[in-house]
C-alpha positions as CSV (number, residue, x, y, z in Angstrom):
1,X,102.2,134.2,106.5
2,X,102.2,133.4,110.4
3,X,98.9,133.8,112.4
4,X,98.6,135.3,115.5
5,X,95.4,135.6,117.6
6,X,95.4,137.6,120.9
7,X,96.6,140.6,122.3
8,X,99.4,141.9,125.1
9,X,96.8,143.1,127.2
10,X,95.7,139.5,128.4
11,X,98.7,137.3,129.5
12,X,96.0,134.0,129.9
13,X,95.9,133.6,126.1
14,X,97.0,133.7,122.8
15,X,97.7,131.1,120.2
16,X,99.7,131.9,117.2
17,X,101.0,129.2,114.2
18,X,104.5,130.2,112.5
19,X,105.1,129.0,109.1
20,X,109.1,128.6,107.1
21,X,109.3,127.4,104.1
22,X,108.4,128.7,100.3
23,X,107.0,125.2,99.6
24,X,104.3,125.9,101.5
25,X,101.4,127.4,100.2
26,X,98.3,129.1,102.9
27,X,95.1,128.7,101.4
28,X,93.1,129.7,104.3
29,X,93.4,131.1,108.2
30,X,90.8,131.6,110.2
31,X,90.7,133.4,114.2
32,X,87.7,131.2,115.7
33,X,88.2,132.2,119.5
34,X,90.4,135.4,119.8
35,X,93.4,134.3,121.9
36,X,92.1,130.7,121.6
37,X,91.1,129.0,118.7
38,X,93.0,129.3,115.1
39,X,93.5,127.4,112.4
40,X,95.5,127.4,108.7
41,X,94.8,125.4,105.6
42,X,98.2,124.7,103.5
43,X,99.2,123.0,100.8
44,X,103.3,120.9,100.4
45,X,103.3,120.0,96.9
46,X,100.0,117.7,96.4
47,X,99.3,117.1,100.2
48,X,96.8,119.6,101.8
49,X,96.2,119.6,105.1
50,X,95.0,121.7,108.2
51,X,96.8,123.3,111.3
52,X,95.0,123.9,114.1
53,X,96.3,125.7,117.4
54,X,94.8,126.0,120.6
55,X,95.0,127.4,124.0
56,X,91.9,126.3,126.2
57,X,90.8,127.9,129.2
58,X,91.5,127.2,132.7
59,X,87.4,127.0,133.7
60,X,85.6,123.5,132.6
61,X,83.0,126.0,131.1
62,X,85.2,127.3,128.6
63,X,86.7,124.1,127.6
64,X,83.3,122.7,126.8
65,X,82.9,125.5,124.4
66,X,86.3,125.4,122.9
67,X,86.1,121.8,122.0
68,X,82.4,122.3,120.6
69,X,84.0,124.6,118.5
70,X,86.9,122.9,117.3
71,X,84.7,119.5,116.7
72,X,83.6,121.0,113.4
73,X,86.7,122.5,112.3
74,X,87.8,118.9,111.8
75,X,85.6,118.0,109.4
76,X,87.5,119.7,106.4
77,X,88.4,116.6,103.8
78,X,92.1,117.2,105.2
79,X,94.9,115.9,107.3
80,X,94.9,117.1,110.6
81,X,97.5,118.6,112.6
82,X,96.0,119.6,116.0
83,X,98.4,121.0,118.8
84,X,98.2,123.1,121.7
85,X,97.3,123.6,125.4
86,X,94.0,121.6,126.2
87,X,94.2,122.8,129.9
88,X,92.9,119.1,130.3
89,X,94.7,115.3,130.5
90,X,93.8,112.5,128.6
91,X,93.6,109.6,131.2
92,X,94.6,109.1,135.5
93,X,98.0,108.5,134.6
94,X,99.0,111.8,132.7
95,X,98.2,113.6,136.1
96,X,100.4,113.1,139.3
97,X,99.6,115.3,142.3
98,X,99.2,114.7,146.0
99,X,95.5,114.9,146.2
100,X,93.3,112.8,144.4
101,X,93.3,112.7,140.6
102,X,90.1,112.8,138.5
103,X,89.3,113.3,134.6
104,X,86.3,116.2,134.4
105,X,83.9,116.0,131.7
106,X,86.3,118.3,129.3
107,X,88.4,115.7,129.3
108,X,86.1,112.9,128.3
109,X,85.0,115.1,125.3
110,X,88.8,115.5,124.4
111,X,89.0,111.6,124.5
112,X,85.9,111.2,122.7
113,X,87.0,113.8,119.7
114,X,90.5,111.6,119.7
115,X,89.0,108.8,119.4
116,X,85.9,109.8,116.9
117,X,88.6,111.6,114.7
118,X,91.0,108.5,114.8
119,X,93.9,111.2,116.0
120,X,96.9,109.9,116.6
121,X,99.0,110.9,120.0
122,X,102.6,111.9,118.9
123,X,104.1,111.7,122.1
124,X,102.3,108.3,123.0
125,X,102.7,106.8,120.2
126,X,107.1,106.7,120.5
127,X,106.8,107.1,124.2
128,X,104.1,104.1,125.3
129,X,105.2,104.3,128.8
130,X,106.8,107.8,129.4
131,X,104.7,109.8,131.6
132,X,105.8,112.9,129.2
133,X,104.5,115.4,131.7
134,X,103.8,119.2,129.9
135,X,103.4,121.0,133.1
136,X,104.2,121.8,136.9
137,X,104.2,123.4,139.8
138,X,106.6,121.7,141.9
139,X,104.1,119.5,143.8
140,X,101.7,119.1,140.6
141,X,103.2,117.0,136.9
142,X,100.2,116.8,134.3
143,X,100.7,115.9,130.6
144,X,98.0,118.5,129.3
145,X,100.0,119.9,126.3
146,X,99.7,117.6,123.0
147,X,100.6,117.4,119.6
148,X,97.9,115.0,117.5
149,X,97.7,114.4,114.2
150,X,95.6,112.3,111.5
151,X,96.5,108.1,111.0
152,X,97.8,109.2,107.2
153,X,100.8,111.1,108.7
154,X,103.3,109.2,109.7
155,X,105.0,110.2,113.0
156,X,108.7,109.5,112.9
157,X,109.6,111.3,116.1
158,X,108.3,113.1,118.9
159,X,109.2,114.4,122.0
160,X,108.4,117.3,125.5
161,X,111.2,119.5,126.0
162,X,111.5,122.2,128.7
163,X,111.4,126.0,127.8
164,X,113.0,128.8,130.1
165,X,109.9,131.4,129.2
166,X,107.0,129.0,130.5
167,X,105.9,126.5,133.3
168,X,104.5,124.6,130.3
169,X,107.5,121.9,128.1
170,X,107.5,122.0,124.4
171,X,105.6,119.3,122.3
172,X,107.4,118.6,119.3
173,X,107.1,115.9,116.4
174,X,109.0,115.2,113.2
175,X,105.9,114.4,111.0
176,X,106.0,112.7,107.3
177,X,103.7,114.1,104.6
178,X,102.0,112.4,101.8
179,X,100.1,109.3,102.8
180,X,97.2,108.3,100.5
181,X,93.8,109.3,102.0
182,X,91.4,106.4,101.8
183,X,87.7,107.9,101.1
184,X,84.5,105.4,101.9
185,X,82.2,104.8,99.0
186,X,79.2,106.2,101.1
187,X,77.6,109.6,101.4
188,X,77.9,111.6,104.6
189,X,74.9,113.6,105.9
């Protein structure tokens, strides 16, 4: 039941999403960018809920059009869980480098989709003032790796660990399932 998208051939992308479990039932996958955009729909007992992988690019072009393309895939009547590498920080402070440090307009889209979404930063939310840096170079730390989720799943721990096969640290949470969804009266258009 995993889901893979990309190919050897190209070492720049490729997202994948690796399930365990028998309680878990796949409803749906989807490939929405090839190497760059999936998603999975699953069901734990009566909570439903959506898993969404990325890997956006390194040019400001092509993270403009992966976040107009994930935008929609977060309108589903689900919880989200949205992780990945969004090649882009969140604020100043999750960027230290010797030159100056500016946010580009991909990541004022990402803030903007955070905030329209209500997502909820895993990482931030047990680590208020841990710069939690994803990524390096040596000279460059940027926290540009995250793990989000919706308000109705309860984050009980969280954390950025280093792995020997990348330049990039592992974003992990402990998540809890099963919160009640609260639905407005209106109707959306």
């Amino acid at each position: 039941n995993d889901l893979w998208s990309g190919d050897n051939n190209n070492r720049s992308s490729g997202v994948g999403i690796l399930l365990k479990g028998n309680s878990l039932k796949v409803l749906k996958t989807r490939e929405v960018i090839n190497g760059r955009l999936i998603y999975v729909d699953l069901k734990l007992n009566d909570f439903s809920f959506r898993v969404i992988n990325v890997y956006f690019p390194v040019d400001l072009q092509g993270r403009k059009e992966a976040l107009k393309a994930l935008s929609p895939l977060l309108i589903c009547g689900k919880e989200i869980i949205l992780g990945g590498y969004f090649n882009c920080p969140l604020s100043q402070s999750d960027r230290q480098s010797s030159s100056n440090v500016s946010l580009d307009s991909s990541s004022q889209e990402l803030i903007n989709l955070v905030k329209d979404f209500g997502l909820v930063d895993t990482f931030r939310t047990k680590h208020p003032d841990s710069p939690g840096y994803s990524w390096s170079n040596g000279r460059s730390f940027s926290r540009i790796d995250f793990l989000f989720t919706s308000p109705q799943i309860t984050v009980l721990n969280a954390g950025i660990n280093a792995t020997f096969f990348s330049d990039h640290s592992k974003v992990k949470a402990e998540l809890l399932f099963g919160g009640t969804r609260v639905k407005g009266t209106g109707l959306w258009k």
